[in-house]
C-alpha positions as CSV (number, residue, x, y, z in Angstrom):
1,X,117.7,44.6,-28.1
2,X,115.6,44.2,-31.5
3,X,115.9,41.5,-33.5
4,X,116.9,41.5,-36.9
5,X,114.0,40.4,-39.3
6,X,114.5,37.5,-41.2
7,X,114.6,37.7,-44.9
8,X,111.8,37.2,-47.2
9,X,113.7,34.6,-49.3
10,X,114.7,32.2,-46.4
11,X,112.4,29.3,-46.0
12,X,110.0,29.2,-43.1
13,X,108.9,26.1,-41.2
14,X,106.1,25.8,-44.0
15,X,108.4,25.7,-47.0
16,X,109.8,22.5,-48.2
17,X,113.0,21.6,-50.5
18,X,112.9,19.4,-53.0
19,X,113.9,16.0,-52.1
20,X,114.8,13.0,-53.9
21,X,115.9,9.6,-53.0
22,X,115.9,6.0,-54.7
23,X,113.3,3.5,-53.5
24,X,114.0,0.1,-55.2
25,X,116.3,0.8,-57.4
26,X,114.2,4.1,-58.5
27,X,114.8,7.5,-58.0
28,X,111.3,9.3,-56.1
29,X,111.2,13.4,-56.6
30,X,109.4,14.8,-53.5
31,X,108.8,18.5,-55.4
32,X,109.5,21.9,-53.7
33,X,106.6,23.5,-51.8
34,X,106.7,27.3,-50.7
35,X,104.5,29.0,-48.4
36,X,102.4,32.0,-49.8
37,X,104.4,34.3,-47.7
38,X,107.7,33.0,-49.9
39,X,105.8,32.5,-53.3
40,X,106.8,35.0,-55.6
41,X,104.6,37.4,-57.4
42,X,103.0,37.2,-61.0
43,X,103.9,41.0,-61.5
44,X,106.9,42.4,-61.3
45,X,107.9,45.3,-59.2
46,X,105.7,48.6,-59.6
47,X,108.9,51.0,-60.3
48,X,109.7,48.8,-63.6
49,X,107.0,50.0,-65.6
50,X,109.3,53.1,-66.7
51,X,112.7,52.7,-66.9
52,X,113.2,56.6,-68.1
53,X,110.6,58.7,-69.4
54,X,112.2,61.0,-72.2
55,X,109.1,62.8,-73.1
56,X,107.5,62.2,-76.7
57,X,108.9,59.4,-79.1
58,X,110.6,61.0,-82.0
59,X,108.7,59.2,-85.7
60,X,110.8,57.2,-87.5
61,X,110.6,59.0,-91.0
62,X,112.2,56.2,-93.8
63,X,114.5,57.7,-96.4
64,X,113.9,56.4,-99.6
65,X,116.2,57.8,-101.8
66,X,120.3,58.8,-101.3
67,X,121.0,62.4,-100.4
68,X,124.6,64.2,-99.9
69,X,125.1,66.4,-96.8
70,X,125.5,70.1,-97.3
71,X,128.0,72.0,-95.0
């Protein structure tokens, strides 16, 4: 039977939590550590550079004086 693979955001053996205790009457942060396999990357996903493509912008064109509409 295959097994299932594990998913990319569980920590692996080389990942560490963050950990904090008191030492004399201190508290010591131990900060996180993640693998490169778990880091995540600087870009985000390639299928977010166009959300939807309508064709051509439309110009703005500024009115700059009141007009009534006809009809």
């Amino acid at each position: 039977m295959a097994q299932p693979v594990a998913c990319p955001s569980t920590p692996c053996t080389e990942c560490r939590p963050v950990s904090l205790f008191k030492v004399d009457g201190f508290w010591k942060v131990t900060p996180a550590s993640i693998c490169a396999k778990h880091t995540p990357s600087n870009r985000p996903p390639r299928y977010w550079h166009v959300v939807h493509d309508t064709g051509k912008p439309t110009p703005f064109v500024p009115l700059r004086e009141p007009f009534d509409l006809v009809g």
